[in-house]
N, CA and C of each residue as an Amber inpcrd file, in Angstrom:
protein
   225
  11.5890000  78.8120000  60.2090000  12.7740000  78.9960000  61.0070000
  13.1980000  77.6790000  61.6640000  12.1130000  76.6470000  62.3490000
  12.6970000  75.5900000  62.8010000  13.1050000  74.7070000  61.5700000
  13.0730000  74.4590000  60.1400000  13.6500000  73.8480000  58.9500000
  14.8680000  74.5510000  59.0120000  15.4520000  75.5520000  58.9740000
  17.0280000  75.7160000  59.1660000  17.2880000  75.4170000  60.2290000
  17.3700000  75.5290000  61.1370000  17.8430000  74.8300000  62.6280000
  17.8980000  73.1480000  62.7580000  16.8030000  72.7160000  61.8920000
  17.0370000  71.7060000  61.2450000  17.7240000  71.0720000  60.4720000
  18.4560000  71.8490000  59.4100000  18.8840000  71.4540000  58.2450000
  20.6320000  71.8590000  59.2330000  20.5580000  73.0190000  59.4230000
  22.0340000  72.8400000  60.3620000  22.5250000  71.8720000  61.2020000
  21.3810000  71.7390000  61.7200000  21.8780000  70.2490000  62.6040000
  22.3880000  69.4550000  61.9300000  21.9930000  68.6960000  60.5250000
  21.9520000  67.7710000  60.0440000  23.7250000  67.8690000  59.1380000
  24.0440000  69.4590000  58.7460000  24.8220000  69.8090000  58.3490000
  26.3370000  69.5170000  59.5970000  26.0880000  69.7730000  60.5780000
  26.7920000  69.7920000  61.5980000  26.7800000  68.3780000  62.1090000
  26.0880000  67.8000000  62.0950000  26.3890000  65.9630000  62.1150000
  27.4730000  65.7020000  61.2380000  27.4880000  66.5140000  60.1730000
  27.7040000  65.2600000  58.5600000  29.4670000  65.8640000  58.6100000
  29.5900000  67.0330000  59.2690000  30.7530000  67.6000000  59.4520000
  31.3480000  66.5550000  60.5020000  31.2110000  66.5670000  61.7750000
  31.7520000  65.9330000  62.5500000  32.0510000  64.5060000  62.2820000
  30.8970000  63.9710000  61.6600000  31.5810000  62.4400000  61.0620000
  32.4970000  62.1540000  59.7960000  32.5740000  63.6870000  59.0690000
  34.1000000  62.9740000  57.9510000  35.0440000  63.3000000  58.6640000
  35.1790000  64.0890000  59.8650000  36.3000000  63.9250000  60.7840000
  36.9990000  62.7710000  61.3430000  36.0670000  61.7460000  61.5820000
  36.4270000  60.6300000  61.8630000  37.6110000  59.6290000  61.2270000
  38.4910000  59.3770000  61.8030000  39.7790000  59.0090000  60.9480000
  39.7890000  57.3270000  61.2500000  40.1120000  56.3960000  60.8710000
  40.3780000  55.4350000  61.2490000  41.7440000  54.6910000  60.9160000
  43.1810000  54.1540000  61.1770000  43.9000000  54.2960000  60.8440000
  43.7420000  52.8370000  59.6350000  44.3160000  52.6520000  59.1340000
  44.5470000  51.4180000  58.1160000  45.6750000  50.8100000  57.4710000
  46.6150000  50.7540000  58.5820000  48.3350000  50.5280000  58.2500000
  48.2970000  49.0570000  58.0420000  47.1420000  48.3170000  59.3860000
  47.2060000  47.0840000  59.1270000  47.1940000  46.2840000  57.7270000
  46.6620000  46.6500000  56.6850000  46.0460000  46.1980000  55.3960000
  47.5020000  46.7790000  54.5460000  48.3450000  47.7340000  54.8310000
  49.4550000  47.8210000  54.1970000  50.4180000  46.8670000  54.5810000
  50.4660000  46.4340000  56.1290000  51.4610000  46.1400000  56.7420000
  51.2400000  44.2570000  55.8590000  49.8830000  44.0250000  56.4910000
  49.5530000  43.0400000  55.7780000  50.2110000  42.4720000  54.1060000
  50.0470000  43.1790000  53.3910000  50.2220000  43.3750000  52.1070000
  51.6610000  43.1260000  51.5750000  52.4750000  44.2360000  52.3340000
  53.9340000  44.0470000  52.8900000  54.6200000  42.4870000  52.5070000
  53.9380000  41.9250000  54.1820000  54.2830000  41.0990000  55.1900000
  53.9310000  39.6070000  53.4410000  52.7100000  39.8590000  53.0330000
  52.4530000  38.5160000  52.0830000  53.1460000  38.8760000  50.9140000
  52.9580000  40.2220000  50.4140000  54.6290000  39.8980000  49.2930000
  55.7580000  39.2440000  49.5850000  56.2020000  39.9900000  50.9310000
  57.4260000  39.1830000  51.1460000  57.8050000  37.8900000  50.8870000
  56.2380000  37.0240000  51.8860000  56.4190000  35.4960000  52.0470000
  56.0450000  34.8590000  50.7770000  55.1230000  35.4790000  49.7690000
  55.2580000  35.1120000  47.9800000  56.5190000  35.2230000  47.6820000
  57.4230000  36.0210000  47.5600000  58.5760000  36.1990000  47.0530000
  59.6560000  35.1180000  48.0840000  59.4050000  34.4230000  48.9360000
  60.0500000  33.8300000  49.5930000  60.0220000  32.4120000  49.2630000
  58.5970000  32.0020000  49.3370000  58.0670000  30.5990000  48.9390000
  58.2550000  30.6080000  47.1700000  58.0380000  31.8720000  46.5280000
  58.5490000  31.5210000  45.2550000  60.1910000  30.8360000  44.8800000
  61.1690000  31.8570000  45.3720000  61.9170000  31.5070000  45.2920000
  63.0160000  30.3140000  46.0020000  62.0820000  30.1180000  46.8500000
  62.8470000  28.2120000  47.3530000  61.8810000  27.5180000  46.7980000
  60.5840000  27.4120000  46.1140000  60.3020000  26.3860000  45.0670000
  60.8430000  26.0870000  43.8630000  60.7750000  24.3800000  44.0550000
  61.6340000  23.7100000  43.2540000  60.7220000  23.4350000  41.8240000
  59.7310000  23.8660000  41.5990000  58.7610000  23.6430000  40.3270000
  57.4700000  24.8430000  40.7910000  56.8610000  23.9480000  39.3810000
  55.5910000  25.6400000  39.5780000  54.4960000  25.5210000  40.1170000
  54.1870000  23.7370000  40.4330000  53.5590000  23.7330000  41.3490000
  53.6590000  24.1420000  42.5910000  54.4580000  23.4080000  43.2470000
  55.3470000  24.3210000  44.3930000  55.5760000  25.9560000  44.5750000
  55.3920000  26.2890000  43.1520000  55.4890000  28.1890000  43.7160000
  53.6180000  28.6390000  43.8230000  52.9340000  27.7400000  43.3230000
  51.4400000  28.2450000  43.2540000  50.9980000  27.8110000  44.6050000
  51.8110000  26.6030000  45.2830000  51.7450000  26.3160000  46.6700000
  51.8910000  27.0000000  47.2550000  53.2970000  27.7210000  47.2090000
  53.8600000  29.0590000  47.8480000  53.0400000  30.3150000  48.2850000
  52.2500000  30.6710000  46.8530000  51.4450000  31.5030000  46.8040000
  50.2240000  31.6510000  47.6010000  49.8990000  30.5810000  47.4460000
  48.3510000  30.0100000  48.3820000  49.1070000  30.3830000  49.7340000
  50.1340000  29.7370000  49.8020000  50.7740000  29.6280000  51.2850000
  50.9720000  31.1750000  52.2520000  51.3410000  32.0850000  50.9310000
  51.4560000  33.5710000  51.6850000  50.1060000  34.6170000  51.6500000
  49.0690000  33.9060000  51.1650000  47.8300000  34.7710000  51.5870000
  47.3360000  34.1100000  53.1400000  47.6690000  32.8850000  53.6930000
  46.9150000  32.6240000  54.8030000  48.4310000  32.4900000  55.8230000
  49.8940000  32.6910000  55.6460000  50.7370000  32.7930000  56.7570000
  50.1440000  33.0380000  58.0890000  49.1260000  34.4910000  58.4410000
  48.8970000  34.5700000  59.7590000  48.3470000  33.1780000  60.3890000
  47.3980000  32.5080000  59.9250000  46.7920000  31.3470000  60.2700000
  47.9890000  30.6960000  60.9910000  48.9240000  30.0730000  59.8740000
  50.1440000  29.1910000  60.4150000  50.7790000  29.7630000  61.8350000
  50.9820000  31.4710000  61.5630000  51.9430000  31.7820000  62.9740000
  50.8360000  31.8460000  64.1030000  49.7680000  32.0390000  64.0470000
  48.6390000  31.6290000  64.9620000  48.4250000  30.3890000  65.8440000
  48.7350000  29.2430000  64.7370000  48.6560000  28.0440000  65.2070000
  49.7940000  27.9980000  66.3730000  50.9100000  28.2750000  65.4600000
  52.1720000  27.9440000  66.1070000  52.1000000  28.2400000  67.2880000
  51.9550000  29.7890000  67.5810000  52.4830000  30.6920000  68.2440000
  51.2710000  30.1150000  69.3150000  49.9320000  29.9950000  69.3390000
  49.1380000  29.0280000  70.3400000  49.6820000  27.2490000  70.9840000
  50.2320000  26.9830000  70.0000000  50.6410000  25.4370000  69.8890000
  51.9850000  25.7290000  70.8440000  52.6740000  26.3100000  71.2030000
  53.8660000  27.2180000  71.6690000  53.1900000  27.2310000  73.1950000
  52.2910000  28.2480000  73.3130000  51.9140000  28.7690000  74.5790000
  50.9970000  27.3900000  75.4300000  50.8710000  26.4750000  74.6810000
  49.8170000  25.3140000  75.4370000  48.0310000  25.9010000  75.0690000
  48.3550000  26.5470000  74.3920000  46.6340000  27.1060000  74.3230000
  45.5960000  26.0290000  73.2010000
């Protein structure tokens, strides 16, 4: 009898934690946000080096508005 009281418990843990939601818009919003700036830096490059620049350039954008946006505030 205490092995089912046991095994429920364990059942009743495993319930309450796939409840757990976590949201994950950031990684869309993200995703979004670096197509855009690929499709941006592609199309004002003047050669293909310059668009593979581009490219590189819109996976790390947050970095740049980071800098800025610190370089801005005196930080």
């Amino acid at each position: 009898m205490a092995t089912n009281k046991k095994a429920n418990t364990k059942t009743k843990d495993t319930k309450l934690s796939c409840k757990t939601y976590t949201g994950n818009c950031g990684g869309c919003a993200y995703f979004l946000a670096a197509l855009g700036a690929a499709i941006y830096y592609i199309s004002t490059a003047t050669g293909f080096w310059m668009g593979v620049l581009g490219v590189l350039k819109a996976l790390v954008w947050p970095a740049f508005l980071m800098f800025e946006l610190f370089k801005f505030l005196g930080m």
